[in-house]
C-alpha atoms as one frame of an Amber mdcrd trajectory, in Angstrom:
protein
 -18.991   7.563 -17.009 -16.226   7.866 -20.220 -15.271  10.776 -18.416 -14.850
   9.750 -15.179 -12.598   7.294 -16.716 -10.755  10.002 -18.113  -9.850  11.700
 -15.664  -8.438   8.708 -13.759  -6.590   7.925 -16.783  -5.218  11.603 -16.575
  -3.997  11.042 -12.914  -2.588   7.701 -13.761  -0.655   9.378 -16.634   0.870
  12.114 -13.667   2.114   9.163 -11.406   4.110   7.110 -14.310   5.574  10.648
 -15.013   6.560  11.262 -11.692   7.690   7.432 -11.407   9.499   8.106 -14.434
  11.280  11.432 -13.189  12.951   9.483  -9.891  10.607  11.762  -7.282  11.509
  11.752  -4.091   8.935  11.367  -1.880   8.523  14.810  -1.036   9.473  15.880
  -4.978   6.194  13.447  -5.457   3.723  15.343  -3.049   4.713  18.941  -4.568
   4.100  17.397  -8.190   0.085  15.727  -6.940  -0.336  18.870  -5.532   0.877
  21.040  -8.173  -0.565  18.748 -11.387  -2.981  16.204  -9.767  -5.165  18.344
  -7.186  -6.475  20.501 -10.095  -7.586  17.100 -11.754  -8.971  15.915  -9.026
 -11.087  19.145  -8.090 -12.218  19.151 -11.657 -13.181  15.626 -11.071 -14.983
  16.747  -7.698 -17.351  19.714  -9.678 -18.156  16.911 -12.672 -19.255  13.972
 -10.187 -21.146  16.824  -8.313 -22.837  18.066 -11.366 -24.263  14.571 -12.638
 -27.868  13.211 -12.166 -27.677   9.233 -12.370 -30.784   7.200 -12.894 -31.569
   6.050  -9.580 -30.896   2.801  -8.629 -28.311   2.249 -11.358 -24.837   1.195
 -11.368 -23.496   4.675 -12.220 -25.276   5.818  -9.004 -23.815   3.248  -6.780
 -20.505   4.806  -7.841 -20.992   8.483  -7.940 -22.451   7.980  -4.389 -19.535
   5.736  -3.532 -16.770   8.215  -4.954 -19.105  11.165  -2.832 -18.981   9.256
   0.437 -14.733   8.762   0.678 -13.759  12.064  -0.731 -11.876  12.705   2.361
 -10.471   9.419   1.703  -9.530   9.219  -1.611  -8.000  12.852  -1.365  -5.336
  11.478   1.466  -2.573  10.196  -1.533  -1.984  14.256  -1.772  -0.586  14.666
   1.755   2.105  11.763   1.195   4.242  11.041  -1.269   4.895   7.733   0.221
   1.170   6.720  -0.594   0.164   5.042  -3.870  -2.992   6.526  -5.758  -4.048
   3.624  -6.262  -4.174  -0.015  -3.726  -2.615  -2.323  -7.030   0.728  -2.869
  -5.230  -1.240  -3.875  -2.205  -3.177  -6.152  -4.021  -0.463  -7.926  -6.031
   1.851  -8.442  -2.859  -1.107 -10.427  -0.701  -2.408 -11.932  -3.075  -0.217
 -14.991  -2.415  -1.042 -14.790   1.236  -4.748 -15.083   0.444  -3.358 -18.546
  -1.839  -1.422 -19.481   1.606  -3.917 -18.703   3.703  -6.156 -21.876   2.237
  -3.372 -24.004   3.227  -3.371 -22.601   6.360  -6.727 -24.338   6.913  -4.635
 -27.652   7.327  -2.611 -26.374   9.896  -2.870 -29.040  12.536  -3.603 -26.191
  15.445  -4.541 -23.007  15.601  -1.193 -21.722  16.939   0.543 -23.193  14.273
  -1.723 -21.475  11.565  -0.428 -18.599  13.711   3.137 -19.147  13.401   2.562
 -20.024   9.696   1.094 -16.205   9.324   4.255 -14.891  11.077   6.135 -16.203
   9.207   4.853 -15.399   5.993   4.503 -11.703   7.638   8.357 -11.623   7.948
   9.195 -12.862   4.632   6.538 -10.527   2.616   8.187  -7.386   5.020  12.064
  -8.462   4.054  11.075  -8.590   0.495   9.162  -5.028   0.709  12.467  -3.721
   2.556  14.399  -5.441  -0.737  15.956  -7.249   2.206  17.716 -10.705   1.437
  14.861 -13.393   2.793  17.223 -16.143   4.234  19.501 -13.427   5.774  16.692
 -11.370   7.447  14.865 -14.555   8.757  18.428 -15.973   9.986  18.954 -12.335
  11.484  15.806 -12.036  13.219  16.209 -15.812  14.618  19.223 -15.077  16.068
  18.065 -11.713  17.869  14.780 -13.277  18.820  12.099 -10.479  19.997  10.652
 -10.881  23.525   7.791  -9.717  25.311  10.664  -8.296  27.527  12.361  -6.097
  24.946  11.934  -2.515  24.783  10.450  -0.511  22.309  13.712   0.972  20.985
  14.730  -2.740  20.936  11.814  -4.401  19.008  12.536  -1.308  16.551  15.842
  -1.918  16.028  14.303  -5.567  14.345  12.516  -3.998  11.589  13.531  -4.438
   8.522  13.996  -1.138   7.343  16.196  -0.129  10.439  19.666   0.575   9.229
  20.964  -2.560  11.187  18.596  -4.772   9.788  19.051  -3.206   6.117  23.004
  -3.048   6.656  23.438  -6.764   7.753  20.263  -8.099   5.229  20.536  -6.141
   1.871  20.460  -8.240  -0.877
């Protein structure tokens, strides 16, 4: 198991670089696929080579790992994904602390709204979008079941409208 650790420590240690560096997305995808891939195929060969006691904890994971290679090998193809779901995490995790106070919501539609809402201000601050300015923005050009697509697009936040009038 140490070196399964390792090796996730070694791809770790390839994404601060490239964070480090200033990739561009694309920059980011040549350097995983240049640097990481051979980790990860190394990786591949040692998980396929091990023999875990059955019904252990080590097996639950080699099996586990096994099952979403597809899955875990996706990060390659973009450099706009994250090898790892700890940004994810960290930004819902106060909409899982909101989302008990959304058990008080006197009706169900306003638990609704309440979600919305919180939807709008966790996208502004993703877009590094000024909160009050975006919400104000998006109040006053209120989306409608009548608006076109092109329309409704033209809301989100990292349109160049939306991200010219709402930059912090």
């Amino acid at each position: 198991a140490v070196q399964g650790v390792q090796f996730c420590s070694k791809l770790f240690e390839y994404e601060r670089r490239s964070q480090n560096k200033k990739h561009a997305f694309e920059q980011r995808k040549a350097y995983r696929l240049e640097k990481e891939k051979t980790i990860l195929d190394a990786f591949w060969n040692w998980l396929d080579e091990q023999k875990p006691r059955k019904g252990s904890r080590f097996e639950t994971a080699v099996k586990y790992a096994q099952n979403r290679k597809d899955t875990l090998m996706t990060y390659l193809e973009d450099g706009h994904c994250s090898l790892s779901n700890n940004l994810c995490e960290n930004v819902i995790r106060p909409f899982t602390v909101g989302r008990k106070n959304w058990l008080f919501s006197a009706t169900p539609k306003g638990a609704t709204a309440s979600a919305l809402v919180y939807t709008m201000v966790e996208m502004a601050k993703a877009n590094e979008l000024n909160i009050y300015k975006c919400l104000t923005y998006l109040l006053e050009h209120r989306p409608s079941e009548d608006m076109l697509d092109e329309q409704l697009e033209a809301l989100n936040p990292w349109s160049k409208e939306v991200q010219n009038v709402c930059k912090n």
